[in-house]
N, C-alpha and C positions, 0 to 999 in steps of 0.2 A: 676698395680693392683688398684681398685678401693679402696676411702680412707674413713669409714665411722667412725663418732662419735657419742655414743648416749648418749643422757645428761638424767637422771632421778634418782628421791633422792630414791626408790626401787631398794636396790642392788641387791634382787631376780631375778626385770625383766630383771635389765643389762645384769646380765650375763646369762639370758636363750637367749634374744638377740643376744647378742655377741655368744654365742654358735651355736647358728642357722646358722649367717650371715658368721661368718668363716665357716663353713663347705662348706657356698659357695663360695672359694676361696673371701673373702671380707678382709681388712685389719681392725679392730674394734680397736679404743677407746673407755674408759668410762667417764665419767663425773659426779659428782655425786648432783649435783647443777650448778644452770644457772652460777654464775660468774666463777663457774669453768671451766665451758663448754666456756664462751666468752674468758678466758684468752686461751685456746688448740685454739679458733676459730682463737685466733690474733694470736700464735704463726708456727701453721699449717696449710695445707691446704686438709681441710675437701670436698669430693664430696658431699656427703649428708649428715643431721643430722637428728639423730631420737630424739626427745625434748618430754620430755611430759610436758603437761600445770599447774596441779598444785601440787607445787612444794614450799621448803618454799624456804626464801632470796629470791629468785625473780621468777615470774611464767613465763611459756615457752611462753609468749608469747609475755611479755616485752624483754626475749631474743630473742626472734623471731625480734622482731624491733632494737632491739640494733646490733644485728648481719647485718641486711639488710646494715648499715655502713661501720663495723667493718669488715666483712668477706662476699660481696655481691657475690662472687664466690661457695658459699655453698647452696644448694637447701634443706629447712627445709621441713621435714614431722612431723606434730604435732602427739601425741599422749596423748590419754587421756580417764581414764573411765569415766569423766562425761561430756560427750562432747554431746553436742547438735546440732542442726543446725544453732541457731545464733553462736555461738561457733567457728564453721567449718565456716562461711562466715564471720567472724572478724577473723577468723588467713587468706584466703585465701588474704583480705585486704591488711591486714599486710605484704603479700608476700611469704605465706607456698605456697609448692606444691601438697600439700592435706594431707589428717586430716581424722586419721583411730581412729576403739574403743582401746580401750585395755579391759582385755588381745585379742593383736589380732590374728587374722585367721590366720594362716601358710602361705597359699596361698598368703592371698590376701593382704600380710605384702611383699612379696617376689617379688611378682608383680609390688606393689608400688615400691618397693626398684629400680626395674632393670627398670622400667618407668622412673622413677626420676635420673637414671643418662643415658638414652638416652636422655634424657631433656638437661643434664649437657652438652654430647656431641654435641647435634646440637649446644647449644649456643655458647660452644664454637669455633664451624667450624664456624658458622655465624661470630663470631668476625673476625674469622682471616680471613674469605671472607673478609669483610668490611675491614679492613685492607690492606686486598692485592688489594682493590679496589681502596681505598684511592690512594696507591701506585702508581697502574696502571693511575689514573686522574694525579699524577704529573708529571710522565714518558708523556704522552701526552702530558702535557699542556705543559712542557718543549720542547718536540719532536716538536710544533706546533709555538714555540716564535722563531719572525723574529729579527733578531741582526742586525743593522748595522745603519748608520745614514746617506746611499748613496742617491744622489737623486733620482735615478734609485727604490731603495727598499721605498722611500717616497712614490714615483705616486704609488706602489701597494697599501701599507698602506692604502692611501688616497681612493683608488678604495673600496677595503676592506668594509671600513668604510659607505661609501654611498650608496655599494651594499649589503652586508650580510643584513641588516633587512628586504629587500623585500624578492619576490618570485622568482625574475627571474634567469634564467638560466645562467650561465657563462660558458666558454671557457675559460683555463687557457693554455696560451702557453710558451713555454721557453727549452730549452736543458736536456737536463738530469739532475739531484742532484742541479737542480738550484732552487728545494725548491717549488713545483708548488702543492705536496702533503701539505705542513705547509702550503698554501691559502686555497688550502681546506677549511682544518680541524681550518683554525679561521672563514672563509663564515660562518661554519657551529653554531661555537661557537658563534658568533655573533648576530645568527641570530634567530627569533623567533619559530626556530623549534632545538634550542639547547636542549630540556627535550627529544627531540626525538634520536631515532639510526641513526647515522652516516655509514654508511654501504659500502664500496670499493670492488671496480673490478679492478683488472690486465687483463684488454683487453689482453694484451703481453702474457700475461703468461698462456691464457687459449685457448688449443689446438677451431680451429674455430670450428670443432662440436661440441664442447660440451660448447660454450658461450649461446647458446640460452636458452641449458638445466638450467644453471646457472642462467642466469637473470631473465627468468620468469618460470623457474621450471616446471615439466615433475608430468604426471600422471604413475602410478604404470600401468609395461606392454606396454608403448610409445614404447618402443626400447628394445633389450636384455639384458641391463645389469642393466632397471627401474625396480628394485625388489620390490620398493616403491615409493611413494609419496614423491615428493620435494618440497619446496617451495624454490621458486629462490630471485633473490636480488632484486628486485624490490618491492616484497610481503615483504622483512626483513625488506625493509628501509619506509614501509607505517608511513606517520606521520613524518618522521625526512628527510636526506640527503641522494641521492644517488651519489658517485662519481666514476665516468667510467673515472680509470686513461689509458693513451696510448689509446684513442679511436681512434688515425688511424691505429689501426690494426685490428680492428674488421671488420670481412666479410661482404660483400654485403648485405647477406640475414636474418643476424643480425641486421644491421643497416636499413636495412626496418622493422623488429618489433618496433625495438627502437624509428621510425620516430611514429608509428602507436599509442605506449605507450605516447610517449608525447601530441601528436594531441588529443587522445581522454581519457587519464587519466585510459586507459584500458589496461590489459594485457590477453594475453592466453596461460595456460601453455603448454608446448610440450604434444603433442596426447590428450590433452583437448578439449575439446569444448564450456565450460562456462569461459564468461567473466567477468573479476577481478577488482573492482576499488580500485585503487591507488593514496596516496597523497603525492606523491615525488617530493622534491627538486632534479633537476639533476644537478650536477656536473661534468665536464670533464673536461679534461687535453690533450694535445698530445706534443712529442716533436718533430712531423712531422709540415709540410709547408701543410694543407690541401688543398691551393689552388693550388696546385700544384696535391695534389692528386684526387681532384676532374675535374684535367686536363685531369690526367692521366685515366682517371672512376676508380679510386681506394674509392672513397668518394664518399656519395649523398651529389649534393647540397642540395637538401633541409633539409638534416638533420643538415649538418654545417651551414643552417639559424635558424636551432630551438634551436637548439646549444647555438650559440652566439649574444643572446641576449647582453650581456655585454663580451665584448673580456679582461684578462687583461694579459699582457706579462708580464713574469718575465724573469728581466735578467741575463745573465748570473755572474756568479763571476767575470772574468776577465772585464768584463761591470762596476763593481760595487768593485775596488782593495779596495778602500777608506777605506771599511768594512773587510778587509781580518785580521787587528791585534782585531777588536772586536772581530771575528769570534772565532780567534785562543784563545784569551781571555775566552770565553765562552766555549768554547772545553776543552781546560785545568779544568777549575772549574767542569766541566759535567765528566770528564774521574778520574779524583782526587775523584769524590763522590761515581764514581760506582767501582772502586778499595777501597776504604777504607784508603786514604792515603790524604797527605797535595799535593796543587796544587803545578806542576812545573814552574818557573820562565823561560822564557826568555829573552834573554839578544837581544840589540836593533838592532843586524847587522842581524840576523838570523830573527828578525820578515822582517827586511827588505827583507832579500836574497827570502823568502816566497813567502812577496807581490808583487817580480817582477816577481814569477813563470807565467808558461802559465795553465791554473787550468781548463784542457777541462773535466775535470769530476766534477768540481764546487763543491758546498759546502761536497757534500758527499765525496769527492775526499777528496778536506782538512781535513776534519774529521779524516779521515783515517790515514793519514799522522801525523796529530799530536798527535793521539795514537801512532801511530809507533815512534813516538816522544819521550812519555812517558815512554814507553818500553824502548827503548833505551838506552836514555840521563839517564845523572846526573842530580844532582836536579836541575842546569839550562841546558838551553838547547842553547848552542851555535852553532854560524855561521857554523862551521866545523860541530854538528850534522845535524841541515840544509839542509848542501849538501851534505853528508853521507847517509842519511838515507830517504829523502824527496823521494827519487825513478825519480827524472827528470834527 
């Protein structure tokens, strides 16, 4: 229930006020002077305040400012009978959310009233948007940091570094969970189209008819089930990164738009006719041998030359043991934050037993494992949980 207070040294209008506003399911205090009204402000949490301006001990509008401190979660509406227009544009200043006569209008008292706590409500969704944004950038930025100090994860680093500022195209190769999505997403971060969207395809995961509809989107009536207007990933990712993870599974007749979108910076959506310009970074990924499948005519060469302007491999985990107790290190502290609990210790035979495993699903693999870890184990996690619960 909505929580209002009105502060005014006229106990008549309080309570015709307070009369009024309960009858609209409102919850009302009174106040009967400003410092009274700022000790309820500090003590409670007020949605709106109705304050009127002159007032003795101190006028509503020094409360109005002393409160913007004290209680910025409260939206004032000034009220007042000698209220003018400089008046009303020196409380708006100050930070009212408007400024009515007295005695006022039923209506347009009521109005204000449920205005000013929609007001209350966006701001406050806005917060906890921003909030759950915050969130979501550390989950990322966390999701995106390469661990290890192997030389194998150096040369990527290194690559990283010299490529993300420019514009060129990259080719990211390596095995599955071997972290080819985290180069991405630092390319991207790195690089001078970071304020832009970052925007991912799962080539793999998107039935071949319906990849082209996705990447450069379909007019409303292309096909039976285009009830609308799409705009595909291509058009999302204008201005920032596109990255086409598993691009060797994308069909023949995909991968010739795709050739056609890079050549000419143009796109056309499915059953369209006008064309789109586009200012995409592309990015891909595959965990295939292209030259193999471009053996096989499963690839266009020429598209795996527009491709792979800069090639960089990542290798795999078992490539790269050296970094397996960072890894698990990091794991531990990342599974301890999103359970709500202190990190688990391992003890020095079990990190061992770990880094001799054969880890063909690499980092994701591990990940996996030393949650099942967490789960598991006591607060240290011994050799015997190790080979108990590791699943080799």
């Amino acid at each position: 229930m909505p929580r209002l207070l009105i502060i005014d040294d006229e106990k008549a209008i309080r309570h015709t006020l307070k009369e009024i506003l309960e009858y609209e399911s409102y919850k009302v205090d009174e106040a009967a002077d400003g410092p009274t009204g700022l000790d309820m402000l500090i003590q409670e949490k007020y949605d709106v305040v109705l304050c009127d301006v002159k007032m003795p001990k101190m006028d509503g509008l020094e409360v109005l400012e002393r409160a913007r401190v004290l209680a910025p979660h409260s939206t004032f509406i000034m009220v007042s009978a000698h209220g003018n227009v400089e008046m009303a544009v020196e409380a708006t200043k100050k930070g009212a959310y408007d400024f009515i006569q007295k005695p006022p209008d039923l209506n347009r008292l009521l109005v204000t009233v449920r205005n000013a706590l929609d007001h209350v409500q966006l701001a406050t969704e806005t917060t906890k948007l921003s909030s759950e944004n915050k969130t979501l950038k550390k989950k990322l930025a966390k999701s995106s940091e390469m661990i290890g100090e192997s030389a194998g994860l150096q040369a990527v680093r290194k690559a990283i570094e010299k490529v993300a500022p420019t514009d060129a195209r990259v080719l990211i190769t390596g095995p599955n969970g071997a972290g080819k999505e985290m180069v991405a997403r630092q390319l991207h971060e790195l690089s001078q189209r970071s304020g832009g969207p970052m925007v991912e395809v799962n080539c793999a995961a998107i039935p071949s008819e319906l990849i082209e509809s996705e990447l450069f989107g379909h007019e409303k009536g292309s096909f039976t089930s285009a009830v609308k207007q799409r705009i595909g990933k291509f058009e999302q990712a204008d201005g920032g990164t596109l990255f086409l993870d598993e691009i060797g599974d994308m069909s023949l007749s995909a991968q010739a738009k795709v050739l056609r979108a890079l050549q000419e910076n143009k796109i056309t959506r499915v059953g369209g006719e006008k064309e789109i310009s586009v200012n995409v970074r592309v990015l891909a990924a595959t965990n295939k041998d292209l030259l193999q499948e471009i053996a096989d005519r499963n690839f266009r060469e020429d598209l795996y030359h527009r491709l792979s302007v800069i090639l960089i491999p990542v290798p795999s985990l078992n490539e790269r043991r050296d970094d397996v107790p960072l890894l698990i290190d990091k794991f531990l502290k990342d599974i301890a934050q999103d359970y709500g609990n202190k990190p688990k210790r391992i003890d020095d035979k079990a990190l061992a037993y770990l880094q001799g495993l054969d880890w063909r699903g690499n980092i994701r693999e591990l990940r996996n494992v030393v949650e099942r870890l967490v789960i598991m184990s006591d607060a240290t996690i011994t050799e015997a949980d190790a080979k108990a619960f590791a699943g080799k």
